[in-house]
C-alpha positions, -999 to +999 in steps of 0.1 A: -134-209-136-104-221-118-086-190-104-052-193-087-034-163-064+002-154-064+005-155-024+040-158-029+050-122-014+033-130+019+056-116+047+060-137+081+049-122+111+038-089+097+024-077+067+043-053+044+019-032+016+022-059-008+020-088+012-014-073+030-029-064-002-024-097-019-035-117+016-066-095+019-073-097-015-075-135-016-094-138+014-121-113-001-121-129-032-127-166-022-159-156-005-167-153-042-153-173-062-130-207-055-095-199-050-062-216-049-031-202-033+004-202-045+030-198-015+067-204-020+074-213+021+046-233+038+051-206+072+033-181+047+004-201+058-002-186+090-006-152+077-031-165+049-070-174+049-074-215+048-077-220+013-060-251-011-025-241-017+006-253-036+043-245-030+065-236-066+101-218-061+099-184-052+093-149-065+131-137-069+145-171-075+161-176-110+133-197-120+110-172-120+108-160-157+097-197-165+072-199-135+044-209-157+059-247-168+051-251-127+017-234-126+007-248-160+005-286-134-028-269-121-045-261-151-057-229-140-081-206-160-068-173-147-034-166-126-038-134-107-004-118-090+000-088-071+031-078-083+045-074-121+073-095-123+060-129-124+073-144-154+049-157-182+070-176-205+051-208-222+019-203-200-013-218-211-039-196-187-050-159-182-026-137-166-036-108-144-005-087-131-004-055-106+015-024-102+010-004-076+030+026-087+061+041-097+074+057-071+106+035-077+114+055-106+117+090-090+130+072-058+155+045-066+167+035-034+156-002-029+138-016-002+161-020+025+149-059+035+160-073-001+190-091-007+224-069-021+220-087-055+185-081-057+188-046-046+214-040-075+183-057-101+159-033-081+182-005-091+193-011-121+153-021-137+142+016-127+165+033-147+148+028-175+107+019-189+110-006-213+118-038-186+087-025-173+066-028-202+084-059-214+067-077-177+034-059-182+029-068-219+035-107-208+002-103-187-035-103-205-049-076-187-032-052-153-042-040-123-030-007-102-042+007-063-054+039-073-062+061-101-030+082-095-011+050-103-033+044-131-030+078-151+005+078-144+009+042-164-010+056-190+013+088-193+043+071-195+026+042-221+039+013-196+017-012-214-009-021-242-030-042-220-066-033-207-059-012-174-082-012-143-081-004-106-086-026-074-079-006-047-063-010-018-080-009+014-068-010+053-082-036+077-108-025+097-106-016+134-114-038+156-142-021+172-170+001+155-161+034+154-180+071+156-171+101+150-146+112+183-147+143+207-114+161+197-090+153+227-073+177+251-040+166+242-018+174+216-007+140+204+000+136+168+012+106+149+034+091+122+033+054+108+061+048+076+094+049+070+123+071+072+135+071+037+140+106+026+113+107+001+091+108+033+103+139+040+097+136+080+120+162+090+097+186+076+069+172+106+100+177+131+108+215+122+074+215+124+075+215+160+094+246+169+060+266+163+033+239+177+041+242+217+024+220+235+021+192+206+041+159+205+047+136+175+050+101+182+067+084+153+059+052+158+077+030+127+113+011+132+141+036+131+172+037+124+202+053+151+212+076+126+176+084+115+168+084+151+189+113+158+190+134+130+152+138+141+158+145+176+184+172+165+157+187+145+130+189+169+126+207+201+136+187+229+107+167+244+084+174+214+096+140+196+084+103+210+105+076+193+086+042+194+111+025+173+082-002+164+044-008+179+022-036+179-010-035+159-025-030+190-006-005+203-010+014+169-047+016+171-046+032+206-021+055+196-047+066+164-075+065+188-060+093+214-044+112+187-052+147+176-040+139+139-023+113+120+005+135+099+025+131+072+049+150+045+057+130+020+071+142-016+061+109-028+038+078-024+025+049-034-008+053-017-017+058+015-031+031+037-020+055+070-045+078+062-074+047+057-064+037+089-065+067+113-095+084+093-114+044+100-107+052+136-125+088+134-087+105+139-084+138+112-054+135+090-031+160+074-010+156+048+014+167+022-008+183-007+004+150-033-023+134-058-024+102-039-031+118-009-057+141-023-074+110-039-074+090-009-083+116+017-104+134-005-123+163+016-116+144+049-084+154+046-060+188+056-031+196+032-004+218+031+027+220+011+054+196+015+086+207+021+073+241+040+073+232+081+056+266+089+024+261+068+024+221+084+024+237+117-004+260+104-024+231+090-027+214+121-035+240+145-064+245+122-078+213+137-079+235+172-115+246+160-134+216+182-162+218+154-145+221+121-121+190+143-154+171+151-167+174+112-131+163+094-137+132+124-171+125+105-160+129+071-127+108+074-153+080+088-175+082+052-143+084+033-123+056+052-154+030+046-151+031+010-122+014+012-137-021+017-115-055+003-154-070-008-155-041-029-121-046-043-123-082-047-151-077-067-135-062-091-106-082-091-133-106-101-144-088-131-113-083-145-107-122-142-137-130-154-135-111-184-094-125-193-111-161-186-139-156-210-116-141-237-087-166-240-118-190-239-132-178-268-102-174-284-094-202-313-071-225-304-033-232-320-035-267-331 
């Protein structure tokens, strides 16, 4: 079986959500199977595993919806993409396609790095389903993260395709962790974004009745996002990073009392993987995704209310019921393994391959 990956959405530098997810993904799945990468720039390179590769145009050029008279050159059996818009016109092998969730549709700002004409697309293919289902039913079989994303597909009817979950995962730290002493401090943290879905001036007002606490938001900010959250907060209780290294992130979830968030709205999660990997207790806005993915390592509250936040977290201040949401977030955090997701990937590919194989053939 000749499977080829859609690497194409590979970020320089840094990972984004999709870019990691798609990396990781093809780095766990060609310890299984032989993979072949597709990049659209040759510096994607250096944040994917060394694997054969070919360059076709990219994913928003205009020759995307007839990316498969490119693709169809490799005679693949199965073409697996981690986003939904790859276009499937006139291809002649399996097509596996991903969304991750539709947060898009109750949120339709567009991703700020996008280009003004593709932000106006972005916009304008949220306001309704059907160019959704249109992609989706171009694909043989689809993939979603989680199975929040995956009930949600099914209620709105998004496509008539088989529907299965690879989830995503974090990366793992970089040194083996156990379950942590609480710490004397009072540090919390926040890693995402400042778009108002995330709802982080809930976490702010949260601040006025948790002396002695700081939250370090550690994710770029903007000047006006920067001081609409120091206006909120009392003064010394907020830490503006404006940007860490991966480094400096993992220190930060190593000392912290909590990783904290308040979002309305998400995709998935990968925050809370990431502190509850490094034995840090999380607590979180009482959303489905987060309830999936911090299951009973996790503290929620609701959230737009800044009073029952504060009240969540100084719930932590009990050193034993800290100590056991410390071992718990451990057990949860390590189910999120890219082996384990690859190898379903790998099932789902198989099973397109097989089927268009045994399928008869136009003459």
């Amino acid at each position: 079986m000749k499977v080829v990956v859609d690497c194409r959405y590979t970020r320089l530098q840094h990972h984004d959500g999709i870019s990691r997810y798609g990396a990781r993904l093809t780095a766990a799945l060609a310890r299984l199977t032989p993979v072949t990468m597709l990049i659209s720039d040759e510096a994607q390179l250096t944040m994917l595993p060394n694997l054969p590769w070919h360059k076709i145009s990219g994913p928003t050029s205009g020759l995307e919806p007839w990316v498969a008279h490119q693709i169809n050159k490799l005679e693949p059996d199965v073409v697996f993409t981690p986003m939904q818009t790859m276009g499937g016109s006139g291809r002649r092998y399996g097509l596996v396609k991903t969304l991750h969730d539709l947060i898009y549709y109750r949120h339709r700002t567009p991703p700020r790095d996008l280009n003004p004409v593709i932000r106006v697309i972005w916009r304008l293919y949220h306001l309704a389903w059907w160019p959704q289902r249109l992609l989706l039913n171009q694909a043989d079989e689809v993939v979603t993260v989680s199975q929040t994303s995956k009930a949600l597909i099914e209620q709105h009817r998004l496509t008539r395709r088989p529907l299965s979950v690879v989830r995503n995962a974090a990366d793992p730290p970089a040194e083996t962790t156990t379950p942590r002493t609480p710490p004397v401090t009072r540090e919390l943290v926040y890693m995402g974004s400042f778009m108002p879905y995330k709802n982080v001036e809930t976490l702010a007002m949260a601040l006025h009745v948790l002396p002695g606490y700081r939250l370090h938001l550690l994710s770029k900010i903007g000047r006006n996002d920067r001081r609409r959250l120091l206006e909120l907060a009392p003064q010394g209780a907020l830490m503006v990073h404006d940007g860490v290294t991966d480094a400096e992130y993992a220190e930060q979830l190593r000392g912290a009392f909590a990783l904290v968030h308040a979002s309305r709205d998400e995709g998935f999660g990968i925050p809370l993987i990431e502190a509850m990997a490094a034995g840090t207790p999380v607590v979180v806005s009482d959303i489905p995704i987060f309830r999936e993915v911090g299951a009973d390592a996790g503290t929620y509250f609701p959230a737009d209310d800044p009073d029952a936040a504060a009240a969540a977290i100084r719930s932590l201040e009990d050193r034993a019921h800290w100590s056991e949401l410390s071992r718990r977030g451990l057990e949860v955090a390590a189910g999120y393994d890219w082996d384990a997701s690859a190898a379903a990937l790998l099932e789902v590919l198989q099973r397109v391959a097989a089927t268009r194989s045994a399928a008869p053939r136009r003459s």
